[in-house]
FILO-373072 format. One record per atom (N, C-alpha, C, O): x, y negated, z negated; residue in one letter. Coordinates in steps of 0.02 Angstrom, whole numbers, padded with zeros to 5 digits, always signed. Each point is the difference from the previous one (the first is absolute). Last residue first. Layout:
BEGIN
XYZA ...
***
This chain:
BEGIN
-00197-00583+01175X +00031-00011+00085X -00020-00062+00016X +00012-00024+00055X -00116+00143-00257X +00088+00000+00005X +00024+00020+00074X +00024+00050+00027X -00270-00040-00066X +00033-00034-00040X +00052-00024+00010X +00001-00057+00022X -00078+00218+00117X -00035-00049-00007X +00026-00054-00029X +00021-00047+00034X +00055+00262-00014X +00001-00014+00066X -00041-00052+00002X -00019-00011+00058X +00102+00084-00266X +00070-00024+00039X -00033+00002+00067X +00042-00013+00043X -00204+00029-00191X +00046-00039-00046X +00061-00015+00063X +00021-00055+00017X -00216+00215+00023X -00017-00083-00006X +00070-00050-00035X +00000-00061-00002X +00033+00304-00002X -00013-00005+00081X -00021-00089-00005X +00036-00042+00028X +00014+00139-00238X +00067-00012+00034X -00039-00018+00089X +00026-00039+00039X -00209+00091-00189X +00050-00074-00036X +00058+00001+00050X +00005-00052+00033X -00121+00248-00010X -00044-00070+00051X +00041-00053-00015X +00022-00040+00041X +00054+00230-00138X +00018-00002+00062X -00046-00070+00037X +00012-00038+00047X -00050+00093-00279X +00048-00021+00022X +00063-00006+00073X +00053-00028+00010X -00272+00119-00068X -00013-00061-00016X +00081-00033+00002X +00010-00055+00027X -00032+00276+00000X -00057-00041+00054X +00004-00063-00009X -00002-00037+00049X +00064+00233-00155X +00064-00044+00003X -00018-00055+00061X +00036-00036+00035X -00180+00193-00257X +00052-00008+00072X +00030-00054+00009X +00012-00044-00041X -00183+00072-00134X +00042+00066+00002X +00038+00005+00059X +00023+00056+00012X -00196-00222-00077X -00010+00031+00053X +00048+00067-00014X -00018+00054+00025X +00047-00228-00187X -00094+00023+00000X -00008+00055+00059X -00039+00046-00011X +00253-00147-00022X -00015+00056-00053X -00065+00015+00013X -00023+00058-00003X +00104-00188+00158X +00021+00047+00011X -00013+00046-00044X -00004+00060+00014X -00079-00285-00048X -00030+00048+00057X +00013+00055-00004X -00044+00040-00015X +00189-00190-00102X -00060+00032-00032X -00054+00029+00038X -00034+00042-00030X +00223-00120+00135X +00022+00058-00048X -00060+00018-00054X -00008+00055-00026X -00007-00234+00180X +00018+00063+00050X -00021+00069-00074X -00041+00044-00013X +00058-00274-00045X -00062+00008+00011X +00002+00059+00045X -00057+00020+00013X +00250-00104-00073X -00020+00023-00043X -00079+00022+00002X -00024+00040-00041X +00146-00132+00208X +00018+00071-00021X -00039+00005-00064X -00036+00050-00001X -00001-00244+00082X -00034+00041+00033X +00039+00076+00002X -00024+00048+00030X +00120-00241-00139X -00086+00030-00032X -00019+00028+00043X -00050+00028-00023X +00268-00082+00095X -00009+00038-00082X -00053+00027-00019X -00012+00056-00022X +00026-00187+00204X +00052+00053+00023X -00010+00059-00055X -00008+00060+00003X -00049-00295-00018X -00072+00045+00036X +00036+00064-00001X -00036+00046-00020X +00181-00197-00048X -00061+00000-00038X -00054+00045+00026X -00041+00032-00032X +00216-00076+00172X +00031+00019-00055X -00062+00034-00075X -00004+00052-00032X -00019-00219+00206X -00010+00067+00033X +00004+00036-00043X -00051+00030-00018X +00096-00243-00070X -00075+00022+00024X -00017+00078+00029X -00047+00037-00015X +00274-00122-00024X -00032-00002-00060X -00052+00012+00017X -00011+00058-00016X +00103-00111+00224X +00031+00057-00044X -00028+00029-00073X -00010+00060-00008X -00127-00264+00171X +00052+00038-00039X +00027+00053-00001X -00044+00043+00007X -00077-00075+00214X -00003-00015-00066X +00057+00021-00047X +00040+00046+00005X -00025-00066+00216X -00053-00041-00003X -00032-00001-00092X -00027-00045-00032X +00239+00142+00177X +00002-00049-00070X -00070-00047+00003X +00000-00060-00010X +00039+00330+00098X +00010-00062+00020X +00002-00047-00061X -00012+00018-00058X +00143+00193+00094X -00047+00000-00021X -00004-00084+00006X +00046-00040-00006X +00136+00139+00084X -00042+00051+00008X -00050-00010-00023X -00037+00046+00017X +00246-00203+00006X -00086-00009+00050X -00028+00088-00007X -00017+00025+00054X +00188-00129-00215X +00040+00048+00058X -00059+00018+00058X +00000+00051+00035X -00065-00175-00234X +00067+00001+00015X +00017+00012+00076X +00010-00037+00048X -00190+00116-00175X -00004-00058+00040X +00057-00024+00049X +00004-00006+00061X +00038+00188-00205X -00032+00043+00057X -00015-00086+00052X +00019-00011+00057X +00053-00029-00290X +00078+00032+00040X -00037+00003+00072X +00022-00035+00046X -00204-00002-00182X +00035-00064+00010X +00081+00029+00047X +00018-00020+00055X -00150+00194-00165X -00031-00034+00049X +00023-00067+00020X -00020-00009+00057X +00136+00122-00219X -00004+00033+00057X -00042-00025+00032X +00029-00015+00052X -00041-00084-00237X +00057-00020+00003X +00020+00026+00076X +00026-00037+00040X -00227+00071-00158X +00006-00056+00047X +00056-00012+00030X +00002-00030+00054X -00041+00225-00200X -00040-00009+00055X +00017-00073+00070X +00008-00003+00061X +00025+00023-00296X +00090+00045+00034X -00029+00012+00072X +00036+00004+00049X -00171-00151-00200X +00048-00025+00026X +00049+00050+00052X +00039-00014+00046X -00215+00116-00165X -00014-00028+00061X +00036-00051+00044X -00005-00007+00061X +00061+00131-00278X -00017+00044+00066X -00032-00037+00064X +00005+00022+00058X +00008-00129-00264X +00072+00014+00028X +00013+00026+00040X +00047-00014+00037X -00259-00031-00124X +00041-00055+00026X +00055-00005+00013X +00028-00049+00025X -00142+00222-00152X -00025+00023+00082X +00044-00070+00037X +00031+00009+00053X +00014+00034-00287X +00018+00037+00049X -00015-00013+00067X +00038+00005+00048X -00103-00137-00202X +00070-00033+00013X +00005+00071+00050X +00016-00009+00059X -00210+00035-00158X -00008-00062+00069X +00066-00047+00003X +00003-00056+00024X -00050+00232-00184X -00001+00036+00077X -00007-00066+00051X -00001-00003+00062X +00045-00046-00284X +00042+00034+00011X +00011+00033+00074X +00049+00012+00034X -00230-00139-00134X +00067-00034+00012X +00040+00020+00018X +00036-00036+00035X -00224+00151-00108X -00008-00039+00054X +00058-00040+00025X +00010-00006+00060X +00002+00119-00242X -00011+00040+00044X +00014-00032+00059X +00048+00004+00039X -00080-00125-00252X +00053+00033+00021X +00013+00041+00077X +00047-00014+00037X -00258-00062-00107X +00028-00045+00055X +00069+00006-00001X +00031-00021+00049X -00263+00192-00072X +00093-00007-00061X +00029-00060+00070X +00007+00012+00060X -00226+00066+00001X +00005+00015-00080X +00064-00009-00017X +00018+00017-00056X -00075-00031+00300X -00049-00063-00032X -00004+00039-00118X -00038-00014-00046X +00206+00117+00216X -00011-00079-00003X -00045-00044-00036X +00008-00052-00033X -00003+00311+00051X +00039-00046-00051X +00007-00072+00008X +00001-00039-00047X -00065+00216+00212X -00020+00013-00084X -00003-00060-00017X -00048-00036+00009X +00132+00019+00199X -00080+00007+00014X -00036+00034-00082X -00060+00001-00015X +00287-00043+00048X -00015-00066+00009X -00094+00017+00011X -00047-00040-00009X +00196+00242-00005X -00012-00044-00057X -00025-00060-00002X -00024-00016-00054X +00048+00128+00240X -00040+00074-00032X -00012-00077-00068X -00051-00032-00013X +00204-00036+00186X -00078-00013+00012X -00039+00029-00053X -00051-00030-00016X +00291+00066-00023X -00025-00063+00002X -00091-00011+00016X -00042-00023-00038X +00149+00231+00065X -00027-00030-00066X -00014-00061-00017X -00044-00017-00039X -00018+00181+00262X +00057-00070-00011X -00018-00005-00080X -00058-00004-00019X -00006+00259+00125X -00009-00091+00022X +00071-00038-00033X +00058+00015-00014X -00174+00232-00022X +00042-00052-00038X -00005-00073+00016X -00014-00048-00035X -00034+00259+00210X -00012-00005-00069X +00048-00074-00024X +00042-00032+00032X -00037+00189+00197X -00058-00083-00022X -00031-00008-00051X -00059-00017-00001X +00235+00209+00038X -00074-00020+00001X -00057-00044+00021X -00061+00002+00002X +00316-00011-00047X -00033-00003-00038X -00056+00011-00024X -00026-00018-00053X +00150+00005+00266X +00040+00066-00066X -00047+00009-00035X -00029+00054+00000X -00042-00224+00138X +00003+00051+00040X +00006+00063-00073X -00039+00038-00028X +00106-00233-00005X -00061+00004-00026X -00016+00084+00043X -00010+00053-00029X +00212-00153+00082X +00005+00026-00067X -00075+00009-00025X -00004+00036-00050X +00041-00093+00264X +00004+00059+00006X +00037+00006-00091X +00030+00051-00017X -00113-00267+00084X -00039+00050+00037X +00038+00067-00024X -00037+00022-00045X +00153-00191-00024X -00024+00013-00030X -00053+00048+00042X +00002+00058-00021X +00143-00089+00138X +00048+00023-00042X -00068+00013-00036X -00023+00057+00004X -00006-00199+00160X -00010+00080+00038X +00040+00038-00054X +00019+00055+00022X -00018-00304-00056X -00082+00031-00021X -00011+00098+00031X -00044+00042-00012X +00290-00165+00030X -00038+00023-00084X -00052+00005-00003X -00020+00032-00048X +00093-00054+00261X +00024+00058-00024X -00012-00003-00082X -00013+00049-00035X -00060-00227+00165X -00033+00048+00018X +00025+00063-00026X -00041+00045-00008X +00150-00238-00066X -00041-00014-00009X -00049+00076+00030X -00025+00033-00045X +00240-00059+00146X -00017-00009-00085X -00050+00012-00029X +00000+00056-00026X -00019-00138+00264X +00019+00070-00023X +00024+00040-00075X -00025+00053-00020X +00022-00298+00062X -00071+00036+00006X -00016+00079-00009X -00035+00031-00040X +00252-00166+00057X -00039+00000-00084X -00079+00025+00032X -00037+00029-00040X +00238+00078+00135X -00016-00052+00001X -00056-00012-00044X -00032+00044-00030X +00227+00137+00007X -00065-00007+00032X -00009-00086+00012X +00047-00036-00017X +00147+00148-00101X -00005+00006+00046X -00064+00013+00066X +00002+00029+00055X +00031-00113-00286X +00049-00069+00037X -00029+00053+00077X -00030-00029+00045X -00104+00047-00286X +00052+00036+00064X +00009-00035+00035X -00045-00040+00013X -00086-00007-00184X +00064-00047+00021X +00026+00044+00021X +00061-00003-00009X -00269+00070-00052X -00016-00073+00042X +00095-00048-00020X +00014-00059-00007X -00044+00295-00084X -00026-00004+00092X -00008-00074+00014X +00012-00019+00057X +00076+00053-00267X +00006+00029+00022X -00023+00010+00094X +00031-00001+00053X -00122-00112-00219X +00082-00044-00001X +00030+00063+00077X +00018-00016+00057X -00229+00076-00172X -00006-00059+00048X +00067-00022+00022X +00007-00022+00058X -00013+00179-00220X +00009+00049+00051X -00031-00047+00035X -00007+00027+00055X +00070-00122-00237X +00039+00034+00029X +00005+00051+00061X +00048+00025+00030X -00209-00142-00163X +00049-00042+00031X +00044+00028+00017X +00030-00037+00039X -00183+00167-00153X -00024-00023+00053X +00059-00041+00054X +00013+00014+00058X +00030+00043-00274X +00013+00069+00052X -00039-00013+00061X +00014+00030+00052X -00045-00184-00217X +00078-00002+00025X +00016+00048+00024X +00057+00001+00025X -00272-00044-00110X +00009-00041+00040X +00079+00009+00031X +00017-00022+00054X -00106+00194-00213X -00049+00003+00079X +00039-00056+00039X +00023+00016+00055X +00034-00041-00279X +00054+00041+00029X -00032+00023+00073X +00037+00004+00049X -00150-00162-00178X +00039-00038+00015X +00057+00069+00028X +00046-00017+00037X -00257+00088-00119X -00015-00068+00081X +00078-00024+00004X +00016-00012+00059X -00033+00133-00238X -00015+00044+00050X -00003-00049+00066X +00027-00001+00056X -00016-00086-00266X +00053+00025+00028X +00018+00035+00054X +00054+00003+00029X -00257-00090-00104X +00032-00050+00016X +00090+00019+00032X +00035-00024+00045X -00191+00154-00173X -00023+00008+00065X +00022-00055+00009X -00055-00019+00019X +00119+00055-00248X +00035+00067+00056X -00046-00015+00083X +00023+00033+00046X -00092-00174-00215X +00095-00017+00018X +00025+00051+00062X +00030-00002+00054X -00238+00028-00166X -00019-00063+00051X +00089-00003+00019X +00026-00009+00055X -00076+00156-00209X -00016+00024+00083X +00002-00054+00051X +00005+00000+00061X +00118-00034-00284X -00046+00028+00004X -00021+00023+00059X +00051+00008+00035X +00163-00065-00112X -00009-00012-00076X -00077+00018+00011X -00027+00018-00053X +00242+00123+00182X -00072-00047+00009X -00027-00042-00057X +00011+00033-00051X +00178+00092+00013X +00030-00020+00077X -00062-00061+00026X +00005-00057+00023X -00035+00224-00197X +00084-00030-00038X +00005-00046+00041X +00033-00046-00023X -00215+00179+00041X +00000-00079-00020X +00057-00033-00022X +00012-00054-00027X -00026+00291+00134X -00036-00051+00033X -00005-00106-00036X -00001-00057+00024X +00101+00275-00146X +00023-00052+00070X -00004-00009+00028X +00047-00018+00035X -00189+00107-00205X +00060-00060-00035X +00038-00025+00079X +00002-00057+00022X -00167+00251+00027X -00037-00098-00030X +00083-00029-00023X +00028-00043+00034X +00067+00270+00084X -00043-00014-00053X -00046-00073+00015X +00023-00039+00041X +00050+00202+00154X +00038-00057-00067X -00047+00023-00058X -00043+00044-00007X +00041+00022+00251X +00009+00061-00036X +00054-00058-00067X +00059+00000-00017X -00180-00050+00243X +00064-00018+00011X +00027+00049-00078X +00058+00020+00002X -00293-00031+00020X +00007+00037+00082X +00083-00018+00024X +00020+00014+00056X -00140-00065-00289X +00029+00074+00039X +00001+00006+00063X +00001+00055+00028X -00027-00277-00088X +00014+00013-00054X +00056+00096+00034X +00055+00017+00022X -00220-00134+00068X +00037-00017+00026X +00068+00028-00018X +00046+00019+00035X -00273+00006-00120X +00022+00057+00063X +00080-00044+00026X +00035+00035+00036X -00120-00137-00230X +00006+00069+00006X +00028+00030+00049X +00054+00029+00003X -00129-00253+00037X +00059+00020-00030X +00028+00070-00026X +00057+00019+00014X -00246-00114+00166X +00009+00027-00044X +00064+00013-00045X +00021+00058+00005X -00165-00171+00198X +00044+00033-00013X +00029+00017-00077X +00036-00047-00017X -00242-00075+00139X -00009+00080+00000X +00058+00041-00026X -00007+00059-00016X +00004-00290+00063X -00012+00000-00063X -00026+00050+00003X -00035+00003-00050X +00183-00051+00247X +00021-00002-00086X -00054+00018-00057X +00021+00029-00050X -00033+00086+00294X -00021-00070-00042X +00048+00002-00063X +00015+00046-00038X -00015+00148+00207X -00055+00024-00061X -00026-00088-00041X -00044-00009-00042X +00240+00075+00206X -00072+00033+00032X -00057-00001-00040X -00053+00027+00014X +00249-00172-00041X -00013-00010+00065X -00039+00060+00012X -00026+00000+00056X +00111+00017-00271X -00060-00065-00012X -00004-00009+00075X -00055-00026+00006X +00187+00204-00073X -00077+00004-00027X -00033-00029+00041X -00047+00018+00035X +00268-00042+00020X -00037+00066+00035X -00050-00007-00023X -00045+00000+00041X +00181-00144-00168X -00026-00016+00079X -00044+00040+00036X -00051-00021+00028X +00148+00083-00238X -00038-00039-00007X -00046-00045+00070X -00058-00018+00010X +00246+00154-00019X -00065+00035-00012X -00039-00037-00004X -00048+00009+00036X +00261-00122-00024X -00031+00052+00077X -00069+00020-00025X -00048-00027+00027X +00122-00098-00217X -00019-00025+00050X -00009+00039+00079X -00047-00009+00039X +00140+00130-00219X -00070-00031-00015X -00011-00031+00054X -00027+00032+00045X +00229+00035-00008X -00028+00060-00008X -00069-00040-00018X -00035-00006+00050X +00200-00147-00077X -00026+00017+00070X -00056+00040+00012X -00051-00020+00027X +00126+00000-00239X -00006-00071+00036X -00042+00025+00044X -00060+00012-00001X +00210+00146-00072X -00066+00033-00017X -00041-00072-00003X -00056+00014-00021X +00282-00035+00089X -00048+00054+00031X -00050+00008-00035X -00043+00017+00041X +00192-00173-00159X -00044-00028+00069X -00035+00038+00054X -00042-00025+00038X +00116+00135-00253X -00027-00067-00001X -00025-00026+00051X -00060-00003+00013X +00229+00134+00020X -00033+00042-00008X -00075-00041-00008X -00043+00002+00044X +00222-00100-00018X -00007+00019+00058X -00064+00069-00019X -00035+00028+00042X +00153-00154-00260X -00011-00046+00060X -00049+00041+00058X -00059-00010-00011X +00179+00163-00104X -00049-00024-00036X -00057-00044+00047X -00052+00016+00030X +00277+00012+00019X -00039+00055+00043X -00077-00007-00055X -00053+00006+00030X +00209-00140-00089X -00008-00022+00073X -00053+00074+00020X -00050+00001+00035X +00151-00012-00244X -00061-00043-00004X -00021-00019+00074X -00051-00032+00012X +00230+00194-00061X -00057+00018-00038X -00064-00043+00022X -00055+00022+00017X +00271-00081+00036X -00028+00065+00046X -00063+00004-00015X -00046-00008+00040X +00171-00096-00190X -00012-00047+00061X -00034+00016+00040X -00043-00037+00025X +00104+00143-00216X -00036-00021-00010X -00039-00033+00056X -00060-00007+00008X +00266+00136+00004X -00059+00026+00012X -00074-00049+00001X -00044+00002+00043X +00250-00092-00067X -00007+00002+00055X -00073+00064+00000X -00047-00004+00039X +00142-00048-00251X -00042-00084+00036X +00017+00013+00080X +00004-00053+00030X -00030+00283-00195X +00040-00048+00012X -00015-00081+00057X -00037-00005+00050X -00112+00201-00258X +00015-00017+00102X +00065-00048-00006X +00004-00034-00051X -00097+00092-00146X +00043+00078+00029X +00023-00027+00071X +00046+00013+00038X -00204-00123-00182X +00056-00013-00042X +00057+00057+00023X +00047+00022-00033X -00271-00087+00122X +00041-00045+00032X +00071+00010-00050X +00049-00037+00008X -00232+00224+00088X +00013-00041-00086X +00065-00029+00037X +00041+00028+00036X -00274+00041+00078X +00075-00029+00003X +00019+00009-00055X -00039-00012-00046X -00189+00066+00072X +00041+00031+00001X +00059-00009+00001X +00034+00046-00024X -00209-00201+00065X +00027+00002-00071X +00045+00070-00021X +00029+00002-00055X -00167-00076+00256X +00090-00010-00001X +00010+00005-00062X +00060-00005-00013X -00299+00019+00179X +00021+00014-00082X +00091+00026+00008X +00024+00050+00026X -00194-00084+00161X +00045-00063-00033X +00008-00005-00067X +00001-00049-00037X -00015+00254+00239X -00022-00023-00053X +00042-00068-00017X +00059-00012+00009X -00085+00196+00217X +00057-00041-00050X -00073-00039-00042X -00055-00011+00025X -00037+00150+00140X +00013+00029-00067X +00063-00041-00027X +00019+00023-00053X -00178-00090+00272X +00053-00004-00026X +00011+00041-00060X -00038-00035-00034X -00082+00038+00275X -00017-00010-00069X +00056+00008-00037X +00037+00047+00016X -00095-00125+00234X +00038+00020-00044X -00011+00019-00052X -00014-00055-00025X -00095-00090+00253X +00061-00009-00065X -00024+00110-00031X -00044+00038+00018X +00004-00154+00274X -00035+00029-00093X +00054-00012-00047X +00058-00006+00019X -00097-00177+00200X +00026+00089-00027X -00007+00015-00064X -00005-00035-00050X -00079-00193+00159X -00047+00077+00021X +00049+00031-00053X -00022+00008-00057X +00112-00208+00078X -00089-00019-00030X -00031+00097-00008X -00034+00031-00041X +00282-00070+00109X +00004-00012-00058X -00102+00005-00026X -00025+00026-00050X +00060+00078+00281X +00044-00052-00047X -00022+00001-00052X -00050+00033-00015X +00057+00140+00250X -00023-00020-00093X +00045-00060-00030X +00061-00004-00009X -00084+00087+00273X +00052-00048-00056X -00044+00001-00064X -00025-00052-00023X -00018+00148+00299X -00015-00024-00061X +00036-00007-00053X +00043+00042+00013X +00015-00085+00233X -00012+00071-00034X -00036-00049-00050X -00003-00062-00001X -00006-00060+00212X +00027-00003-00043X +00001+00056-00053X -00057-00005-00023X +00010-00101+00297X -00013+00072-00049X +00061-00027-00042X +00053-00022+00022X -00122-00116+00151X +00020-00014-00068X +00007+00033-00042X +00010-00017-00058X -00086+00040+00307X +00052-00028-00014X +00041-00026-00064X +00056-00025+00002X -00262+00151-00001X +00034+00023+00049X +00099-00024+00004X +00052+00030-00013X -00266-00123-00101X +00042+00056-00022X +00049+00057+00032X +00034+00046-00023X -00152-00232+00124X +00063-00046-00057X +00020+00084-00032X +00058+00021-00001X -00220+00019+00169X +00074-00017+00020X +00046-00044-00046X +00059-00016+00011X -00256+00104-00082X +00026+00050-00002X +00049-00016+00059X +00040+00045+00013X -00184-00199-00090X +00035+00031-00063X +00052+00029+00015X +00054-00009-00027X -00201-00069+00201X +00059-00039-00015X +00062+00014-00057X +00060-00014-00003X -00218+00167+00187X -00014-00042-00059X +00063-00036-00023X +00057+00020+00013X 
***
C-alpha cells in the first residue's frame, strides 16, 4: 500500500502541538490588591507588575486551550462558559476581563488554532532537507498518525466550525475563510517548489491542486470521524500522491 511506504519512509513520532496538548489549571489569581505599593520599592514594583502581566496572559491562554478542547468535540454553541470556566479553575470575572463575549472568545480560538497550525505547516513544508513533494507527504503521514493518537476523534476545527457557524456568524465566517486561505496558499507554495523541480506535473495550477489538496482532506477527516479509522485517510494519501500529485 502506498500509505504504508510514505509511512515507511516518512515515519514521523507524534508531536502534541500547541492545537491538541492539554492545559493546566491554574490557582494564581488576578486579585493584586494585596500589594501595598507604599512598602515595595520601584524595582519591586517592576517585578511586581511583570509577573502580574504573565500571569494575566496565562490564564489568556489557559481559557482559550480549554476552550478549544470543548468546542472541537462538543461545537461552539454546545460549549459552555461555565464548564470552561472550571475546567481551567477561574472565576466569570476573568473570563471577561479578557473576552467582552463568547463571540470574541471563539474568534480567538480560531485565531490561536490558526498560528499553531502555521507553524507546524512552516514546519514540514520548509524542510530544506526533503524535496517539496516529499514535504508535503511527510506532513499528511504526520497528521495520519496524530489522529491515529487521537482516536479518530476531534477532526479539523477549522472544518468542525465552518460546517457550524458559517452560515450563522459572518464574523466567523471570515475568520475561518482567512484561515483555511492561508493553509492552502502554504499548500501551493510546496506544490509549485515540487512543479518546479518536475515532481509534480504543471498541467494544472498549483493553486488549483492546492485547492483540491485541502478539501479533499477535509472531506477525509469527516469520514474518518463517522467511520472511527484511518481508512479514509489512507485512501486520501494513496489517491493524492499516486494520482493527484505526480
Amino acid at each position: 500500500m502506498l500509505y504504508d511506504r510514505l509511512n515507511h519512509g516518512f515515519s514521523v513520532a507524534f508531536r502534541k502541538s500547541g492545537c491538541t496538548e492539554k492545559f493546566h489549571d491554574l490557582t494564581a489569581q488576578d486579585d493584586w490588591s494585596i500589594l501595598d505599593s507604599s512598602t515595595e520599592s520601584s524595582s519591586q514594583l517592576t517585578v511586581s507588575t511583570s509577573q502580574k502581566n504573565v500571569v494575566k496572559e496565562d490564564t489568556r491562554l489557559a481559557l482559550i486551550r480549554a476552550g478549544r478542547t470543548i468546542i472541537v468535540e462538543k461545537g461552539y454553541n454546545h460549549a459552555g462558559i461555565q464548564e470552561i470556566l472550571q475546567a481551567v479553575g477561574v472565576p466569570k470575572g476573568s473570563f471577561y476581563h479578557f473576552f467582552s463575549n463568547k463571540e470574541e472568545f471563539g474568534l480567538a480560538i480560531i485565531d490561536y488554532d490558526s498560528q499553531m497550525h502555521d507553524r507546524i505547516v512552516e514546519q514540514y513544508l520548509k524542510d530544506a532537507s526533503l524535496s517539496p513533494l516529499n514535504r508535503l507527504k511527510r506532513y499528511f503521514v504526520f497528521k495520519v498518525e496524530e489522529f491515529e493518537t487521537l482516536q479518530y476523534r476531534e477532526g479539523c476545527l477549522f472544518g468542525n466550525l465552518s460546517q457550524e457557524m458559517a452560515d450563522q456568524n459572518e464574523r466567523f465566517r471570515l475568520k475561518l475563510q482567512e484561515a483555511t486561505d492561508r493553509w492552502r496558499d502554504q499548500f501551493a507554495e510546496c506544490i509549485q517548489a515540487a512543479q518546479s523541480m518536475g515532481e509534480i506535473s504543471t498541467e494544472y495550477e498549483a493553486k488549483m491542486l492546492s485547492e483540491f489538496c485541502l478539501n479533499s482532506w477535509e472531506g477525509a477527516l469527516l469520514k474518518m470521524k463517522v467511520s472511527k479509522s484511518d481508512a479514509p485517510l489512507k485512501t486520501y494519501l494513496q489517491f493524492m500522491f499516486g494520482v493527484i500529485l505526480k
